[in-house]
C-alpha positions as a printed Julia matrix, in Angstrom:
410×3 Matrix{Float64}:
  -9.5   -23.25   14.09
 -10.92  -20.04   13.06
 -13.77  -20.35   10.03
 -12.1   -16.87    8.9
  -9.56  -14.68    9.16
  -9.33  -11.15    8.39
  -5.88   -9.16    7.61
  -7.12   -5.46    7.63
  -9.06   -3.63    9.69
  -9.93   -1.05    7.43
 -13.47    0.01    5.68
 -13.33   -3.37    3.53
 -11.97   -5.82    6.48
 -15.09   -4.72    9.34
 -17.95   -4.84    6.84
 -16.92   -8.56    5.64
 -16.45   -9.08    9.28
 -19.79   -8.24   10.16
 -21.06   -9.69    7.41
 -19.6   -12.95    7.93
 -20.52  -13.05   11.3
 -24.26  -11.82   11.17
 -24.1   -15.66    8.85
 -23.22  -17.3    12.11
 -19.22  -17.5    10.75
 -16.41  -17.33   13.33
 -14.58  -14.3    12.56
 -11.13  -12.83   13.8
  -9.66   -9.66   12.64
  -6.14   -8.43   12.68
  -4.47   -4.86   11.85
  -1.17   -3.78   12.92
  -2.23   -0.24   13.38
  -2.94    0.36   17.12
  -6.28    1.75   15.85
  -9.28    0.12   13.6
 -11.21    2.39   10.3
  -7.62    1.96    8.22
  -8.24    4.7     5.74
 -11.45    5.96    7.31
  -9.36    7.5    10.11
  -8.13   10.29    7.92
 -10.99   10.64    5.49
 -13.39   14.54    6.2
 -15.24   15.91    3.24
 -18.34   17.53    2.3
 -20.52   15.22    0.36
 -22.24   17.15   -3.05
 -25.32   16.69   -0.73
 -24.05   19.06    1.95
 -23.38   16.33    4.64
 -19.84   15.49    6.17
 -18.45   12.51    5.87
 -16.31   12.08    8.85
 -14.28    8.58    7.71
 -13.11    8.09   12.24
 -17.03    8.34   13.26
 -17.69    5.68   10.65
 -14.56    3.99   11.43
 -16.08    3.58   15.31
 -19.45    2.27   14.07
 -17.9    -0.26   11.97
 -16.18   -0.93   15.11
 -18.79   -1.42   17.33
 -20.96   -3.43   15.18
 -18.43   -5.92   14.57
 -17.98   -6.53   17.85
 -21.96   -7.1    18.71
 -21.59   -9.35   15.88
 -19.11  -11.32   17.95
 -15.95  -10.31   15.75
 -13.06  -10.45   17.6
 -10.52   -7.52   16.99
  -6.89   -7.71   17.69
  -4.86   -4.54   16.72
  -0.98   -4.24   16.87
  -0.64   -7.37   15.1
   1.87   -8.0    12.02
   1.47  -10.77    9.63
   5.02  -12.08    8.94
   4.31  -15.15    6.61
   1.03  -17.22    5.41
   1.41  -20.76    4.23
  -1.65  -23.09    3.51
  -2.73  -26.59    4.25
  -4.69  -29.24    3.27
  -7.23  -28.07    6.23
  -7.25  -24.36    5.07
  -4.29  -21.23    6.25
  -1.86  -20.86    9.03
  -0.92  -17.06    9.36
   2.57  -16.59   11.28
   1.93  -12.84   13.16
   4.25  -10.56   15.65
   1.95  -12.29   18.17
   2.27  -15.99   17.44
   0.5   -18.27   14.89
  -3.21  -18.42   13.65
  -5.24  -21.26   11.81
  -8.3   -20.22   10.02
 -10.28  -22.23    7.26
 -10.91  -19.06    5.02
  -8.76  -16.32    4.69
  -9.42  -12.74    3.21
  -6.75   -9.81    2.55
  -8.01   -6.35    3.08
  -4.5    -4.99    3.21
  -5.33   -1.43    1.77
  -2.94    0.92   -0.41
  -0.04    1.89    0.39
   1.12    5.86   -0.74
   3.78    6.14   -3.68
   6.73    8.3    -2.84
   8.09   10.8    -5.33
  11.45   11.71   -4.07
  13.19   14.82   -5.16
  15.89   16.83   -3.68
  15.45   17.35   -0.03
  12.71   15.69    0.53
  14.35   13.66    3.61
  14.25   16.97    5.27
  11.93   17.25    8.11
   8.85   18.67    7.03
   8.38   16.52    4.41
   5.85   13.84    4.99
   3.42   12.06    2.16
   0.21   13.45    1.85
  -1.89   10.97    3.51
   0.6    12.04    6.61
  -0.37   15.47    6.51
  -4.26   13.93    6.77
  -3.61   11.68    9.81
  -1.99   14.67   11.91
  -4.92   16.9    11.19
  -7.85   14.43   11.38
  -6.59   11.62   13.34
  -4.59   12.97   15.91
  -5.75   16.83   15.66
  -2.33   18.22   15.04
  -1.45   20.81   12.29
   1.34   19.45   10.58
   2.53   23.31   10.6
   1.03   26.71    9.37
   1.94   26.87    5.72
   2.46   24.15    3.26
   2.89   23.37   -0.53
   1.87   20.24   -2.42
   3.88   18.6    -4.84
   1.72   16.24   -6.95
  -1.8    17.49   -8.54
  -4.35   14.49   -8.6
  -7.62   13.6    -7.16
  -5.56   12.83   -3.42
  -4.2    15.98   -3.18
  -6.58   18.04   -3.97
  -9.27   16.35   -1.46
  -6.94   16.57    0.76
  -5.65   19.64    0.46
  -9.36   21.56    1.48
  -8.7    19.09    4.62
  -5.75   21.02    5.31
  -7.33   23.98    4.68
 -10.07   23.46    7.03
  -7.33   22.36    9.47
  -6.51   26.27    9.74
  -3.66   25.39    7.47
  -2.74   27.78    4.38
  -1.57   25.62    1.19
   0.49   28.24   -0.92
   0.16   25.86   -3.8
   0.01   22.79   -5.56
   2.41   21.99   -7.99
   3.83   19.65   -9.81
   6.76   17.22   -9.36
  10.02   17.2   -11.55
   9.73   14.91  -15.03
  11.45   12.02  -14.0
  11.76    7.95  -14.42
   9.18    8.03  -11.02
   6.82   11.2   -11.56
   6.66    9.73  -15.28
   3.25   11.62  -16.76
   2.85   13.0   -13.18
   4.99   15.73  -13.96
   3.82   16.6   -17.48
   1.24   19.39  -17.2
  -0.93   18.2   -20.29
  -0.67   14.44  -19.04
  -2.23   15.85  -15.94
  -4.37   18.23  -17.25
  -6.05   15.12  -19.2
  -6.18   13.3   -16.4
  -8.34   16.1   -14.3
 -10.48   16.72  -17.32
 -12.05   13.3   -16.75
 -12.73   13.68  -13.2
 -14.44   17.32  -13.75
 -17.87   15.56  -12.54
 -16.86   15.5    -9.13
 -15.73   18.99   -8.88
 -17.16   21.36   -5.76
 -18.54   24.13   -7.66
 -21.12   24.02  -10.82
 -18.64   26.22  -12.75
 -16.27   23.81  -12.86
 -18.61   21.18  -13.28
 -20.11   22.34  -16.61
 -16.46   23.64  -17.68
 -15.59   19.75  -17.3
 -18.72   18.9   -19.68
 -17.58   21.17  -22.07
 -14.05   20.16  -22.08
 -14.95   16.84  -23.32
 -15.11   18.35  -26.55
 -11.11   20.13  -26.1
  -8.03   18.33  -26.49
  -5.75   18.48  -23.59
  -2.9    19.43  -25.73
  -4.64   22.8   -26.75
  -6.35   23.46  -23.6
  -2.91   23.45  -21.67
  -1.55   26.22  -23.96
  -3.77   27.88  -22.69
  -4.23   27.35  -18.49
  -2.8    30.27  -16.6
   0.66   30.12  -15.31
  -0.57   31.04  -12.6
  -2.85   28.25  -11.73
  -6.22   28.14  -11.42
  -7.46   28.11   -7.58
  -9.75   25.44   -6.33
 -11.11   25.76   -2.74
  -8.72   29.41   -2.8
  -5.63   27.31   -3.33
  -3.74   27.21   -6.23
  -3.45   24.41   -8.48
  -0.08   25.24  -11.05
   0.47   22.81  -13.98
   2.7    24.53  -15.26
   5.0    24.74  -12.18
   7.13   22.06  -10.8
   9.21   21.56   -8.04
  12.68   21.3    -8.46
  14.28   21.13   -4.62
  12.74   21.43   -1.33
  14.63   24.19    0.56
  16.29   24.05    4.35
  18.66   22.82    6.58
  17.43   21.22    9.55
  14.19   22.1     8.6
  11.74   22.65    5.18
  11.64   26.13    4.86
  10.15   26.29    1.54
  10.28   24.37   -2.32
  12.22   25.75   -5.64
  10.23   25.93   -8.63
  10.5    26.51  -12.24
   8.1    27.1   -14.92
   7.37   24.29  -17.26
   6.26   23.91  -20.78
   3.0    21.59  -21.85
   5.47   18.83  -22.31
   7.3    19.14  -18.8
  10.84   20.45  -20.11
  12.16   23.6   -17.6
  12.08   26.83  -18.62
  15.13   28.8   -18.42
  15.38   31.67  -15.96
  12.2    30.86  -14.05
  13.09   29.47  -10.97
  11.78   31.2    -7.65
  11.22   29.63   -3.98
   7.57   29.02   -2.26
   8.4    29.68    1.4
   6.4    26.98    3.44
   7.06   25.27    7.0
   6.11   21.86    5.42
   5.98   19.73    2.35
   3.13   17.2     1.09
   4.17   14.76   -1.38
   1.2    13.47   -3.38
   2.59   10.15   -5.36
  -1.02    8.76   -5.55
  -2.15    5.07   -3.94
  -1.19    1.49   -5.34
  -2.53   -1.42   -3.84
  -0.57   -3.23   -0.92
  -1.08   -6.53   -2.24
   2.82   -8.31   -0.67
   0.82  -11.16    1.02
  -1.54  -12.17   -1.76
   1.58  -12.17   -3.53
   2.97  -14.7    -0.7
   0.21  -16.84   -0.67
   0.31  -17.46   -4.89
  -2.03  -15.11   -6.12
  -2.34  -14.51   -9.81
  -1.33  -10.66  -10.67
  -2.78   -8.47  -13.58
  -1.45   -5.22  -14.14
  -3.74   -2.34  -14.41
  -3.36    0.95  -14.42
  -6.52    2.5   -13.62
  -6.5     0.32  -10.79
  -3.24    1.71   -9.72
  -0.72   -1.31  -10.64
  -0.37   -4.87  -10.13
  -3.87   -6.21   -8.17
  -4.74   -9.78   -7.24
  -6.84  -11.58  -10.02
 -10.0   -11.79   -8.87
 -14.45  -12.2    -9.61
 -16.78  -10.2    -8.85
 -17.89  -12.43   -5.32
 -13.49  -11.0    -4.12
 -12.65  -14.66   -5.12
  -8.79  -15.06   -5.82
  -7.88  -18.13   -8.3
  -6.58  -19.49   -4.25
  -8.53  -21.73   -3.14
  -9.95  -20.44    0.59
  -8.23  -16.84   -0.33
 -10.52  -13.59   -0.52
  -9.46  -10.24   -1.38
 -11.54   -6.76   -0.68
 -11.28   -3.53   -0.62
  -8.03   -1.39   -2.1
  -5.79   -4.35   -2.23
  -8.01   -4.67   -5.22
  -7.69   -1.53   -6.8
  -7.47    1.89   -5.41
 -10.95    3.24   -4.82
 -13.19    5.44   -2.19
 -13.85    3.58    1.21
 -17.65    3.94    0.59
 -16.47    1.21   -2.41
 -14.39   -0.89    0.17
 -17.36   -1.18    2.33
 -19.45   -2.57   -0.18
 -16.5    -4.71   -1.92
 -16.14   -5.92    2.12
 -19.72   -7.09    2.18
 -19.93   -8.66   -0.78
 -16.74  -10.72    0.23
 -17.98  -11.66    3.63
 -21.37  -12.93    2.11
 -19.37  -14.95   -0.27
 -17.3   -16.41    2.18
 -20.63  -17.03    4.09
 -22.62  -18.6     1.17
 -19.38  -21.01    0.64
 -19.22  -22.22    3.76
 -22.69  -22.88    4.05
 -23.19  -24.41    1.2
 -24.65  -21.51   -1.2
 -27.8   -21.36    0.6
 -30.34  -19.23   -1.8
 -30.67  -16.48    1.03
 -27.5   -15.65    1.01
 -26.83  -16.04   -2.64
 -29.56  -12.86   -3.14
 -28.2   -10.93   -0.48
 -24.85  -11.41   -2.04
 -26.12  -10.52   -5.5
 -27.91   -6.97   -4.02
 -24.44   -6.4    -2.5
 -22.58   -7.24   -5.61
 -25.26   -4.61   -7.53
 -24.57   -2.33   -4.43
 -20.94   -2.44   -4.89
 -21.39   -1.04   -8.86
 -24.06    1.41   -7.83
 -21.4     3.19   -4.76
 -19.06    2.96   -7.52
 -21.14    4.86  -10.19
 -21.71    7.46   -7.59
 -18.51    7.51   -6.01
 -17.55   10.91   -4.79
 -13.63   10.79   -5.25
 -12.48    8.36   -8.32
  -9.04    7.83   -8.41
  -8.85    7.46  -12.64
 -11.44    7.23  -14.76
 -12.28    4.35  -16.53
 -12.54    1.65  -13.32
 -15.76    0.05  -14.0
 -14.33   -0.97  -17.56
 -11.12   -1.64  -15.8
 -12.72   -4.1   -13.53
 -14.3    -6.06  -16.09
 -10.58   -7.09  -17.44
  -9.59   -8.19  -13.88
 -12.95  -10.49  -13.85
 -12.54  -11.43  -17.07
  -8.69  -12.54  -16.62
 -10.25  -14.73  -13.81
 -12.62  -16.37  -15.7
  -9.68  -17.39  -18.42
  -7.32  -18.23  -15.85
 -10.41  -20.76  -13.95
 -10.98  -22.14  -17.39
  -7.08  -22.35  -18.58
  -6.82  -24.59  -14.54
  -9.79  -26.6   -15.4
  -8.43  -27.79  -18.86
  -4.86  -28.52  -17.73
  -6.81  -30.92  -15.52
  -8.52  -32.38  -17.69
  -5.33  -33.3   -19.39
  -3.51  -34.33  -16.52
C-alpha cells in the first residue's frame, strides 16, 4: 500500500510529490493527460521583471525532480471512483485499482463554457484551447480570431495569441444571459478590471487603476470608448457583445451589437467581426467531482470561483487522510499551486511522521510562502482572495469544532 497518492499532475500535484518524498514518503502520481505540468503546459508571459515565464519548461523540471525524488508518475490514467477504509483509500482508475494510506486531490479547474449561437461551429474552442495549440503543441489555432469574454484569462491569453503570430480583432463581450450573468454587463466588468489595474503591463494603466479607485464604475463606463480601449494593440470593447458566431461549416466571423452600461442591445447596431476562429473566455471554477465523491464539505465562494472543498491552511479537508491543493481549491496562478502543493506534501509528511518539529517549520515557511506568492501574484483571478480564504479556513475550524461536540454528545 502506497503512503500517498496523488490525483493531478499539475503545478500543485509534483511539488507535494516532491515534497512528500524528499520526507522519505512513498509517493505515486496519476494524471489522465498523456503529459505532466497540467496548467503549466499552456502558461507564457512576461513577468513585470522582464523574465518569461515559460509554464512547459517548469512543467519538465517539476518533472524531473519528482522523479529523482523517487515519485513514480503514471499518465493516461482516469480515476473512476474512490471509496475509503478503515486502513486509509482505494482509488478505482482506467488502469485497475490503487490503495494508498493518504490521499490528496490536485484535480485543477476546469474552463466554464458560455454558449451562444453557433458556437458548436468549428472554430470555436474555449480559450484555454486556443493556449494549448499555440504553446503546447505549436499550432496556430488560425490567423485571425475574436474573444468573447473580457477577464483576467482572456486578456493574458490573448498577448499569447498575439505572440503566436495570431491577430485578435477584438475582445468582446458575451450576450446578457442566465450563464454570462454580470459577464456580459459592461459596468459589472468594468468593476471587475478596475480592481485588477495593479497587474496591468504598462505604468499608464497602472496609475489610471490607482486613480480609479476613487471613480465609480457606473460613471466611468459612461464614459469608456465604444470603441474599446486596446491593451497589448488589441481591442478590449465593453460595450460590444456578441450576439451569433457566423458560418457554415466553418467560423467565419461573430455578430455584434452595441450595448448600454447595463447590457440591454442597442437597436440598429449590429455589424459582423470577420475572424477564422472563436475563443470563448467563461473564466475557471474548480474541478472538485471527486472530493465531492469522497464526502468533502463544500463552501461556496465566489472569489474563489464556486463551490471549493472546505479546507485549513496545512490543504486539510474535514476527511480524514484527504488533502486538497492547488485550483481544486480555488482558482489561482500556478506559482500559488506550487506553493499550496508544498505546503500539502509537508503536511502530509509531518502527519505521518508524527509532527516532527523539522518539518512542522518547514511547513510553516511554506505556509508563509504560499501568502507571500499570493500577495505578489502576477495574474489574480478576482480580487479579494486572501480575505476569501480566510472564510474557507474559518468554515473549517467551525465545522472541526461543530464534529468534535456532536461527539462529545454521542
Amino acid at each position: 500500500m502506497l503512503n500517498l497518492l496523488i490525483i493531478g499532475a499539475g503545478p500543485a500535484g509534483l511539488k507535494a510529490a516532491i515534497a512528500a518524498a524528499e520526507q522519505g514518503l512513498n509517493v505515486k502520481v496519476i494524471d489522465e493527460f498523456p503529459k505532466v505540468g497540467g496548467r503549466l503546459l499552456g502558461q507564457l508571459h512576461q513577468e513585470p521583471n522582464g523574465e518569461w515565464w515559460n509554464g512547459m519548461e517548469m512543467g519538465e523540471k517539476l518533472h524531473q525532480k519528482a522523479i529523482r525524488a523517487g515519485v513514480d508518475i503514471q499518465c493516461e490514467v482516469s480515476v473512476v471512483d474512490i471509496s475509503q477504509s478503515v486502513s486509509g483509500w482505494t482509488v478505482y482508475t482506467s488502469q485497475g485499482m490503487i490503495e494508498a494510506r493518504k490521499l490528496l486531490l490536485a484535480t485543477g479547474a476546469t474552463e466554464t463554457p458560455i454558449p451562444i449561437p453557433g458556437w458548436t461551429l468549428p472554430g470555436v474552442m474555449s480559450i484555454g484551447a486556443a493556449q494549448v495549440m499555440g504553446n503546447v503543441h505549436r499550432v496556430k489555432p488560425g490567423n485571425t480570431c475574436v474573444i468573447i469574454g473580457a477577464n483576467v484569462l482572456s486578456m493574458a491569453i490573448a498577448n499569447e495569441l498575439r505572440l503566436c503570430g495570431i491577430k485578435v480583432k477584438e475582445i468582446v463581450l458575451p450576450a446578457v444571459g442566465p450563464i454570462s450573468k454580470d459577464a456580459g454587463i459592461p459596468e459589472k466588468v468594468l468593476a471587475s478590471l478596475m480592481k485588477l489595474t495593479h497587474l496591468a503591463p504598462t505604468v499608464i494603466l497602472r496609475q489610471a487603476g490607482k486613480l480609479g479607485k476613487f471613480i465609480n464604475p457606473s460613471f466611468a463606463i459612461k464614459y469608456f470608448p465604444r470603441r474599446g480601449i486596446k491593451l497589448f494593440g488589441i481591442p478590449i470593447r465593453l460595450k460590444t457583445a456578441a450576439v451569433e458566431i457566423m458560418g457554415e461549416d466553418h467560423v467565419t466571423g461573430v455578430q455584434t451589437v452595441t450595448i448600454s452600461s447595463d447590457g440591454k442591445v442597442i437597436p440598429g447596431s449590429e455589424k459582423v467581426t470577420e475572424a477564422d476562429f472563436v475563443c470563448i473566455a467563461g473564466g475557471l471554477a474548480p474541478m472538485s467531482e471527486l472530493a465531492s465523491i469522497v464526502g468533502c464539505s463544500f463552501k461556496y465562494v465566489q472569489e474563489l470561483g464556486g463551490h471549493v472543498p472546505v479546507h485549513n491552511e496545512r490543504m486539510q479537508t474535514n476527511v480524514p487522510n484527504l488533502f486538497v491543493a492547488g485550483n481544486i481549491t480555488g482558482v489561482e496562478s500556478a506559482k500559488v499551486a506550487m506553493a499550496q502543493g508544498k505546503v500539502a506534501g509537508l503536511a502530509i509528511a509531518s502527519e505521518w511522521k508524527g509532527k516532527r518539529q523539522e518539518i512542522e517549520l518547514a511547513l510553516t515557511t511554506a505556509m508563509e510562502e504560499v501568502r507571500k506568492t499570493r500577495a505578489e501574484a502576477l495574474i489574480q483571478f478576482q480580487p479579494g482572495i486572501s480575505e476569501a480564504r480566510d472564510t474557507v479556513y474559518h468554515q473549517f475550524t467551525l465545522d472541526e469544532l461543530r464534529m468534535k461536540q456532536e461527539v462529545s454528545v454521542s
